[in-house]
Every structure is written in structure tokens, then in C-alpha cells.
C-alpha positions in Angstrom: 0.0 0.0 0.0 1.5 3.7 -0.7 1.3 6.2 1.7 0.3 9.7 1.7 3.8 11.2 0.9 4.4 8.6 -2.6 0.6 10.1 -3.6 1.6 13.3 -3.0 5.6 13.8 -3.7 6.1 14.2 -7.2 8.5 15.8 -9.6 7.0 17.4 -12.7 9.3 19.1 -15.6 7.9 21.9 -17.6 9.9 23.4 -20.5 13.1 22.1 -18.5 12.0 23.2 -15.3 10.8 22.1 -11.7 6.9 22.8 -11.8 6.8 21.5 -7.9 9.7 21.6 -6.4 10.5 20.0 -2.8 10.3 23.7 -1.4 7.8 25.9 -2.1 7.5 29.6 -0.8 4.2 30.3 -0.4 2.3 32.9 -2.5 5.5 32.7 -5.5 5.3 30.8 -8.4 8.1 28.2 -8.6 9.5 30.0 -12.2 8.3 33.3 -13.2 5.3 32.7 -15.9 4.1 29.6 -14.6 0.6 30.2 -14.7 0.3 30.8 -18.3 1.1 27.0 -18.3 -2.0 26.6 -17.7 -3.7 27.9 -20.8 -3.7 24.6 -22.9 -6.1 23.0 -25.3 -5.2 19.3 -23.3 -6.6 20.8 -20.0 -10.7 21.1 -21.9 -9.9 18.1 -22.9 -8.7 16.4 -19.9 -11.6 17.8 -17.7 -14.5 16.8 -20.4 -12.9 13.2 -20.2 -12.9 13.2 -16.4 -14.3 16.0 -14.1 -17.6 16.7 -16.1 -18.8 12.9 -16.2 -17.9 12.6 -12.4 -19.8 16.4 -12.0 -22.6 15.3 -13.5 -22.8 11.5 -11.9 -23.3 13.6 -8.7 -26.3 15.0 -10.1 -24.8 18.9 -10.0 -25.8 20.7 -12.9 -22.7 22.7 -13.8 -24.1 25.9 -15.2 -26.4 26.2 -11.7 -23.5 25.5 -9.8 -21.2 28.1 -7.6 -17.5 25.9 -7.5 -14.6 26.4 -4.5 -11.5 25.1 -5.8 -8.8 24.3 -3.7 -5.7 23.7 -5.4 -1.9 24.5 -5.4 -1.0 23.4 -8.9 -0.6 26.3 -12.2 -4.2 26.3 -12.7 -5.1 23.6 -15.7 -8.2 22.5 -13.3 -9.5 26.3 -13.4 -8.8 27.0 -17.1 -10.4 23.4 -18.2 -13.1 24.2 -16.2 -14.0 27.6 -17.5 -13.4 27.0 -20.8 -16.0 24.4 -20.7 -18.8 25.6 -18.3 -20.3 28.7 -17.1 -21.0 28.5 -13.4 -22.9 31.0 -11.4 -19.8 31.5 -9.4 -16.3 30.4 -9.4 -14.0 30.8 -6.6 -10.3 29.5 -7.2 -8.0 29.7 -4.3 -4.2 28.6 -4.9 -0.6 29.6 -3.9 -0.4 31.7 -7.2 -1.6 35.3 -6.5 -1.9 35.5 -10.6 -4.2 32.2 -10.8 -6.6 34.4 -8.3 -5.7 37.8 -10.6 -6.7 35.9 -14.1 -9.7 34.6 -13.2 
């Protein structure tokens, strides 16, 4: 069985670059720009394929809904989400002041 800190230790490499890195300052992005990472065509994809179906198995209707997201990534979850439905509300709360500023 893996424990908490396999699930949740990872490494990810963007244009060369530590995306998470082992140390993380609150509030700054791990390399300047990282939020525009965020803005690509894979991440509608990606939540169509897996967040909507599991949305609406819940029974939520998406464009009724007001959404709280809790995250600490660059933001593909917000920008799929967006660019796919039109909630009555959308709060995004992350350690990237810009993520908060964009949307």
C-alpha cells in the first residue's frame, strides 16, 4: 500500500524546469510565468474526459453551480473548467496570486 507522501511527492518538468519543487514559498510561483502554463487546449480536454462525467454523476448541474476550488498546482483544473462551463460563481484559491488575478 502507498502512503500519503508517494501520492503526493512528485516531480513534474515543464519546458526544463521544476513545476513543484521540494520547497515551495508560499504565495510565489516556482519559475516566473508559470501560470500561463496553464492555458492549454489538453486541459478542456482532460476535464470533459474526467471532471464533467464525475460532475454530473453527482447529479450537479454545472451551469447552476457556484464551484470552490482548492488547489496548489498552475491552474489547468481552473482553465479546463472555464473553458467548458459557465458557473454561477467560481472561486479559485491557490498559492499563485496571478491564478486568483486571471480569473
Amino acid at each position: 500500500m502507498r502512503s500519503l507522501s508517494d501520492v503526493c511527492t512528485r516531480s513534474i518538468k515543464v519546458e526544463g524546469k521544476d513545476a513543484i519543487s521540494d520547497i515551495v514559498v508560499v504565495g510565489e510561483p516556482d519559475f516566473e510565468g508559470q501560470i500561463f502554463a496553464a492555458e492549454k487546449e489538453h486541459n478542456v480536454s482532460f476535464f470533459k474526459q474526467f471532471h464533467l462525467p464525475m460532475i454530473q454523476m453527482a447529479g450537479i448541474v454545472p451551469d447552476s453551480a457556484t464551484i470552490l476550488e482548492l488547489g496548489s498546482g498552475i491552474g489547468q483544473l481552473s482553465y479546463g473548467t472555464l473553458q467548458t462551463i459557465t458557473p454561477i460563481g467560481y472561486v479559485a484559491t491557490d498559492v499563485f496570486p496571478s491564478l486568483v488575478e486571471k480569473l
